[in-house]
C-alpha positions as CSV (number, residue, x, y, z in Angstrom):
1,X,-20.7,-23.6,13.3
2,X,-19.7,-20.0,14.2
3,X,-16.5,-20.3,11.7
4,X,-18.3,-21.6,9.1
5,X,-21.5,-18.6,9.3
6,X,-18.5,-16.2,9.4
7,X,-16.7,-17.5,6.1
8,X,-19.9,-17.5,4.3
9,X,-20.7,-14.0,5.2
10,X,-17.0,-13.0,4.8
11,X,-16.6,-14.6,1.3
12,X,-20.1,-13.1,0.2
13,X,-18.3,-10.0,0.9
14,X,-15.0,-10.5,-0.7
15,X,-13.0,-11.4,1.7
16,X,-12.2,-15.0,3.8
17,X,-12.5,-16.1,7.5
18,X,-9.0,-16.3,7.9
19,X,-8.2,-12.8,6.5
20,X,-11.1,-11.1,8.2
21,X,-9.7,-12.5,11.3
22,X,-6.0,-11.5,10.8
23,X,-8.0,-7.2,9.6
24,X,-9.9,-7.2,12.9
25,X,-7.0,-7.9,14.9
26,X,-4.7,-5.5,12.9
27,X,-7.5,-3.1,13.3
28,X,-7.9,-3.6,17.2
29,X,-11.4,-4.7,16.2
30,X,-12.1,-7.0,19.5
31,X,-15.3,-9.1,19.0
32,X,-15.8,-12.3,19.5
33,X,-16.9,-15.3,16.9
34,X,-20.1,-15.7,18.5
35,X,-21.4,-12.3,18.5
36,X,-19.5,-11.8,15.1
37,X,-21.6,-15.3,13.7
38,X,-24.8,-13.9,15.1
39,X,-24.0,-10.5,13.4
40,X,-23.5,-12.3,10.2
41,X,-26.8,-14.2,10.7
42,X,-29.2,-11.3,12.3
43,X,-28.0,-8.2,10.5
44,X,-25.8,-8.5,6.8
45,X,-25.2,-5.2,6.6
46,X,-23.9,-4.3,9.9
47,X,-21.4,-7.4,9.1
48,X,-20.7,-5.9,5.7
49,X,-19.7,-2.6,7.5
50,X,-17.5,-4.4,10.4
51,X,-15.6,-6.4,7.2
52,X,-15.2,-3.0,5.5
53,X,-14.0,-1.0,8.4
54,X,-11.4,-4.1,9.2
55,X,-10.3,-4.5,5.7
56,X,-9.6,-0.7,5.3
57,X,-7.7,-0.5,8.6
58,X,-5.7,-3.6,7.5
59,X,-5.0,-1.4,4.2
60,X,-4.6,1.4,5.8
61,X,-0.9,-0.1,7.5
62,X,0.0,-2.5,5.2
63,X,0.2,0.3,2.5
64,X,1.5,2.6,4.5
65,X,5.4,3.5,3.2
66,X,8.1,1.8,6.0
């Protein structure tokens, strides 16, 4: 249930499950599914700013030049 709250709430803000998971961890975002489902559940926008500060970390590398 906790995987499936957190793709809703990651694909209502652009992005999927699997990638949000692979951003927080390139991010060194630690936090786990449970309090990231409840967070998803409880409070949107605090969810929407967890995505966008793990989405722009994970840019932040991968477009960085070798």
């Amino acid at each position: 249930l906790w995987i499936q709250r957190i793709n809703a709430a990651a694909r209502l803000n652009g992005t999927t499950y699997s990638r949000l998971v692979k951003d927080l961890a390139d991010a060194g975002i630690v936090v786990d599914r449970k309090v990231l489902a409840d967070l998803a559940v409880s409070d949107p926008k605090a969810f929407a700013a967890v995505v966008e500060r793990a989405g722009s970390a994970g840019r932040t590398t991968a477009d960085a030049p070798a």
